[in-house]
NULUM-471958 format. One record per residue (C-alpha): residue in one letter; x, y, z; residue number from 1. Coordinates in Angstrom, 2 decimals. Layout:
BEGIN
<site><res>A</res><east>X</east><north>Y</north><up>Z</up><n>NUM</n></site>
...
***
This chain:
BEGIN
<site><res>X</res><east>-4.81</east><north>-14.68</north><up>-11.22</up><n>1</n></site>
<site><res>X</res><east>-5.46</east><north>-10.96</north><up>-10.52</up><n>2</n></site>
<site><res>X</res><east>-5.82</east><north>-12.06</north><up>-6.12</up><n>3</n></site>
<site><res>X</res><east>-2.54</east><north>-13.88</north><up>-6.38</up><n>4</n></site>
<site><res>X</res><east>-0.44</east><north>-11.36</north><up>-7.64</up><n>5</n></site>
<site><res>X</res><east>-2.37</east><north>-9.04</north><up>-5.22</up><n>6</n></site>
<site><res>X</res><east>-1.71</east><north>-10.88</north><up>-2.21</up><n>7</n></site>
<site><res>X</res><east>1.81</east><north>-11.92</north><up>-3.70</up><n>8</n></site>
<site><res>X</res><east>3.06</east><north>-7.88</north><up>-3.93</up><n>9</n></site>
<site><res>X</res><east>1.31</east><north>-7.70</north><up>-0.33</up><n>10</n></site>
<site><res>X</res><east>3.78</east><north>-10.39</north><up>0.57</up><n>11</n></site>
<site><res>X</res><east>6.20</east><north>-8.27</north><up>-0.19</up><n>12</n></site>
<site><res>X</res><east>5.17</east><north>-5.38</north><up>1.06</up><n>13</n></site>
<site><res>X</res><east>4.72</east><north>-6.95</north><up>4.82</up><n>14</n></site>
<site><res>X</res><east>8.31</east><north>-8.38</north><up>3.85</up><n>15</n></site>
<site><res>X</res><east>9.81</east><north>-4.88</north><up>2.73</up><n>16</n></site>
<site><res>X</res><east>8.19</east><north>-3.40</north><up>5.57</up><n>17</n></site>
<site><res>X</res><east>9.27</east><north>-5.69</north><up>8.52</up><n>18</n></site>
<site><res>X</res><east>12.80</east><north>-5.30</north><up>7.18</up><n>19</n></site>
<site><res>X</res><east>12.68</east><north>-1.21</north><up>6.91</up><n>20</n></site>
<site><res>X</res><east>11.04</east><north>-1.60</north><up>10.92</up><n>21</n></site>
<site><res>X</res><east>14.53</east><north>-3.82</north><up>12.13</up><n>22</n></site>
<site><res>X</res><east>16.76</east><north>-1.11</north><up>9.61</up><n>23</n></site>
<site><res>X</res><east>15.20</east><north>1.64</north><up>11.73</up><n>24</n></site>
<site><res>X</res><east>15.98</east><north>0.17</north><up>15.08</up><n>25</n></site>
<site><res>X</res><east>19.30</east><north>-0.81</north><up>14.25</up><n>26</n></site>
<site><res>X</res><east>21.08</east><north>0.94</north><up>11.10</up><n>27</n></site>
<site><res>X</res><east>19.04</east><north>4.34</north><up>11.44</up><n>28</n></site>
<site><res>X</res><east>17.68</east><north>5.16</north><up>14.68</up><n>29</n></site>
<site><res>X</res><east>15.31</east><north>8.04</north><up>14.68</up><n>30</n></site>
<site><res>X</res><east>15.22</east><north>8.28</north><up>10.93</up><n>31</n></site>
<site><res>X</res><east>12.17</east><north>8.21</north><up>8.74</up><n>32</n></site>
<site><res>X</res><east>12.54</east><north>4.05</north><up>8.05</up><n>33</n></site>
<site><res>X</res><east>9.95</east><north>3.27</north><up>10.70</up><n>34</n></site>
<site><res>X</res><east>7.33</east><north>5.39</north><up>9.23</up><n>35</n></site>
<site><res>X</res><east>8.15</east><north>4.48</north><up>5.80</up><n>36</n></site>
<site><res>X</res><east>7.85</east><north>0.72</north><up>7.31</up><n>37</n></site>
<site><res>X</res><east>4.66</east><north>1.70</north><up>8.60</up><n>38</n></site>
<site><res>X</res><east>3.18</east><north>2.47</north><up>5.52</up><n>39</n></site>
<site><res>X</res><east>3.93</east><north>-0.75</north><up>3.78</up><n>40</n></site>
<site><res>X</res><east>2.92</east><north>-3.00</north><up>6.72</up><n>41</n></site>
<site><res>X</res><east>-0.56</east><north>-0.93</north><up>7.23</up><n>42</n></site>
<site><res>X</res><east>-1.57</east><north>-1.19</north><up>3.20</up><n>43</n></site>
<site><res>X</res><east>-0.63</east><north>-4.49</north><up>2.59</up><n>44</n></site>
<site><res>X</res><east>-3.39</east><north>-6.26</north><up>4.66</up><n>45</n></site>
<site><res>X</res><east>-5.37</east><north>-3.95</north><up>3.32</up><n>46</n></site>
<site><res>X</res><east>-3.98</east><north>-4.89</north><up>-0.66</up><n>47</n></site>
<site><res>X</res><east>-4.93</east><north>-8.50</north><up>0.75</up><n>48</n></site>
<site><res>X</res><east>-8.77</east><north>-7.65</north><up>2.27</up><n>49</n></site>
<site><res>X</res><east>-9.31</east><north>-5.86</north><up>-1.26</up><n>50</n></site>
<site><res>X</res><east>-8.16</east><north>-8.93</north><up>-2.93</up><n>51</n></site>
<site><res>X</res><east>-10.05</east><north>-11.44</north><up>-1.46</up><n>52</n></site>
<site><res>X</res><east>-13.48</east><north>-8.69</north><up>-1.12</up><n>53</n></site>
<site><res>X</res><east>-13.27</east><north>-8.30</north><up>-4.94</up><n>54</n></site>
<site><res>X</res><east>-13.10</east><north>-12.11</north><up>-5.24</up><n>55</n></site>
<site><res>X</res><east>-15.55</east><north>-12.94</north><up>-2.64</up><n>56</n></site>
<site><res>X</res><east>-17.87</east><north>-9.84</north><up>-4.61</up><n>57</n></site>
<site><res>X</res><east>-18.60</east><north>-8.00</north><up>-1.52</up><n>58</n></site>
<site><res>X</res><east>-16.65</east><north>-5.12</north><up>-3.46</up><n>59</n></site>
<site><res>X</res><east>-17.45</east><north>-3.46</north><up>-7.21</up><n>60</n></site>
<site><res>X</res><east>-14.16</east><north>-4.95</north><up>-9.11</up><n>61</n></site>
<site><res>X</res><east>-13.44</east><north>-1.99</north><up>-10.87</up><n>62</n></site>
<site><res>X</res><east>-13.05</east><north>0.49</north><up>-8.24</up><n>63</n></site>
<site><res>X</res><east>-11.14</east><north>-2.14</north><up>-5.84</up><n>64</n></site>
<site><res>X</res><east>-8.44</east><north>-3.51</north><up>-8.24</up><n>65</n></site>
<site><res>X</res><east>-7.97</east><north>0.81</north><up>-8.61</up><n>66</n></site>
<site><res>X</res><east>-7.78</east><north>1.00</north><up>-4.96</up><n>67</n></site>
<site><res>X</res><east>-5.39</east><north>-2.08</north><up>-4.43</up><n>68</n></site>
<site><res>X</res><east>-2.89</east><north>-1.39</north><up>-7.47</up><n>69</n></site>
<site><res>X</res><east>-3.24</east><north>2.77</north><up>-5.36</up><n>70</n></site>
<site><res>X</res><east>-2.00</east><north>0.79</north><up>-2.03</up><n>71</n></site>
<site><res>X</res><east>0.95</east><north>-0.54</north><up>-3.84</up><n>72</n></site>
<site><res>X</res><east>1.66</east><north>2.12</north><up>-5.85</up><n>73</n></site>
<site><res>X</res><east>1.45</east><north>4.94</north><up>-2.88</up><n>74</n></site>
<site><res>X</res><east>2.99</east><north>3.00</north><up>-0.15</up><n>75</n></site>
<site><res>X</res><east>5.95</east><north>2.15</north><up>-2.31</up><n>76</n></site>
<site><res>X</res><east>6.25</east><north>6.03</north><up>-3.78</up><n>77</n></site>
<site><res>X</res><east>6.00</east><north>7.33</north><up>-0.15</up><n>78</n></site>
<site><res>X</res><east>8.32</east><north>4.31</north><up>1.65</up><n>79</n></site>
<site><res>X</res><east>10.89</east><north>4.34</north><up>-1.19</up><n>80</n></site>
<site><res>X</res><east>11.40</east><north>8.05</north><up>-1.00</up><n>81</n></site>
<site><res>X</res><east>11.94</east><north>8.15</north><up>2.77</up><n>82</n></site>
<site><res>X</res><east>14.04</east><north>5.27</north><up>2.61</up><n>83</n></site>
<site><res>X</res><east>16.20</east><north>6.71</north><up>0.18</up><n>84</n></site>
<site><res>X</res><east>16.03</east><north>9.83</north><up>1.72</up><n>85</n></site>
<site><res>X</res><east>17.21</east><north>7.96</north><up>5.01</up><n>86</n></site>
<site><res>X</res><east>20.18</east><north>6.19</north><up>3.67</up><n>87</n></site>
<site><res>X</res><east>21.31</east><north>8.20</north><up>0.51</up><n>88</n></site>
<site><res>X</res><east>19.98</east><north>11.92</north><up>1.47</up><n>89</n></site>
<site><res>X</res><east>18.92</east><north>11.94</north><up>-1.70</up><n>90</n></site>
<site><res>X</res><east>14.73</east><north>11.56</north><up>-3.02</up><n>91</n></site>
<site><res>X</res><east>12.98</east><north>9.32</north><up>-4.59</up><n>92</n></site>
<site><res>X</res><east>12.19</east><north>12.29</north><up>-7.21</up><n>93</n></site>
<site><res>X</res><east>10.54</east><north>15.42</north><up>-6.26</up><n>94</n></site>
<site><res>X</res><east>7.43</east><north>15.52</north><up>-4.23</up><n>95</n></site>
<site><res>X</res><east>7.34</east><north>11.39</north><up>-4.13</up><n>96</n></site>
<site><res>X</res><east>6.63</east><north>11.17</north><up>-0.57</up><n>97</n></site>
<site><res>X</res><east>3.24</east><north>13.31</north><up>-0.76</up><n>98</n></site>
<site><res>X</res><east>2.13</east><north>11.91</north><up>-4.32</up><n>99</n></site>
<site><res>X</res><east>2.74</east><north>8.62</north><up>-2.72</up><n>100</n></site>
<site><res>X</res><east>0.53</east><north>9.78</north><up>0.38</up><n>101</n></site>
<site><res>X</res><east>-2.42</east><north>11.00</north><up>-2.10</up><n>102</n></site>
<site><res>X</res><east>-2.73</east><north>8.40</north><up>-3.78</up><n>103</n></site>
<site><res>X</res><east>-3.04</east><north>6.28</north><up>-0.59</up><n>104</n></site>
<site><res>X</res><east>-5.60</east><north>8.88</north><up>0.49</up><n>105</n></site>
<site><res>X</res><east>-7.43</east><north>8.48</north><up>-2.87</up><n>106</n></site>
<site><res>X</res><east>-7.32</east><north>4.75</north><up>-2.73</up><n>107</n></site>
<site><res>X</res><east>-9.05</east><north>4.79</north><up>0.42</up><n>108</n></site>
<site><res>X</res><east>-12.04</east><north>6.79</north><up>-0.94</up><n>109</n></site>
<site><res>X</res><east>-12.09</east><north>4.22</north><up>-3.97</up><n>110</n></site>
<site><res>X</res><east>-12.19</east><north>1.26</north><up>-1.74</up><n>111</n></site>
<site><res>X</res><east>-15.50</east><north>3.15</north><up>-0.04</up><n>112</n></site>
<site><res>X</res><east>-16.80</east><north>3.53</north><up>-3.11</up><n>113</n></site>
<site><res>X</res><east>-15.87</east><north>-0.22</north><up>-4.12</up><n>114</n></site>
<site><res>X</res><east>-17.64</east><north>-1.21</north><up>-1.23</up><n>115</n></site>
<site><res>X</res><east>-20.61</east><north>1.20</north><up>-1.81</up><n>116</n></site>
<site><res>X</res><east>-21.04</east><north>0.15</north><up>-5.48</up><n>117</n></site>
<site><res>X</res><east>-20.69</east><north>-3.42</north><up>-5.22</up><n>118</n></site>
<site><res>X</res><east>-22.80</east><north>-6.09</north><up>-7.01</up><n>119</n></site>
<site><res>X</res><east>-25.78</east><north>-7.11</north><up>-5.28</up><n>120</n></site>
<site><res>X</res><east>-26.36</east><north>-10.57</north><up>-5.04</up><n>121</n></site>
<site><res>X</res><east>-29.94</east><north>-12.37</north><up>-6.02</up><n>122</n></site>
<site><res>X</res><east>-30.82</east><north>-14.87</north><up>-3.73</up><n>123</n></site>
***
């Protein structure tokens, strides 16, 4: 259950992402919409290769579900405040955009560790 909402939210991440990418070429031209696009469509392949590496057990579960759940959680922190910001002027909430970027950072460095730390397989 846990890889289908994974790759579900990564769904809509690509979705959300694809859709801030055509905003920033056509509503808001040289705004901050086609890096906040950027985010979402670089992390949610990656939500989906943590999903199916936990399941497959070529990652520790623990320490991947953390980094997946980080992906979603950062990427839609950093892209919702510089979408808002974009359209509204207005943020997300104060520092949003670079808590949003650390814990994408740190969710990287768990994945390595997921991957480090995985169960070995007898056999």
């Amino acid at each position: 259950m846990v890889t289908r909402i994974l790759i579900a939210l990564a769904g809509l991440m690509g979705a959300t992402g694809v859709t801030l990418w055509s905003a920033a070429a056509h509503i808001a031209p040289g705004s901050n919409l086609d890096t906040a696009s950027y985010m979402l469509l670089f992390h949610a392949p990656a939500v989906v290769a943590v999903a199916l590496g936990m399941r497959g057990e070529i990652l520790r579960p623990g320490f991947g579900l953390f980094a997946a759940q980080g992906f979603i959680l950062g990427a839609a922190l950093f892209s919702g405040d510089l979408t808002l910001r974009s359209f509204y002027g207005t943020p997300l909430f104060r520092m949003a955009a670079p808590a949003g970027g650390g814990i994408v950072i740190a969710s990287w460095i768990l994945l390595t560790l997921s991957a480090l730390f995985a169960p070995k397989k007898t056999g």
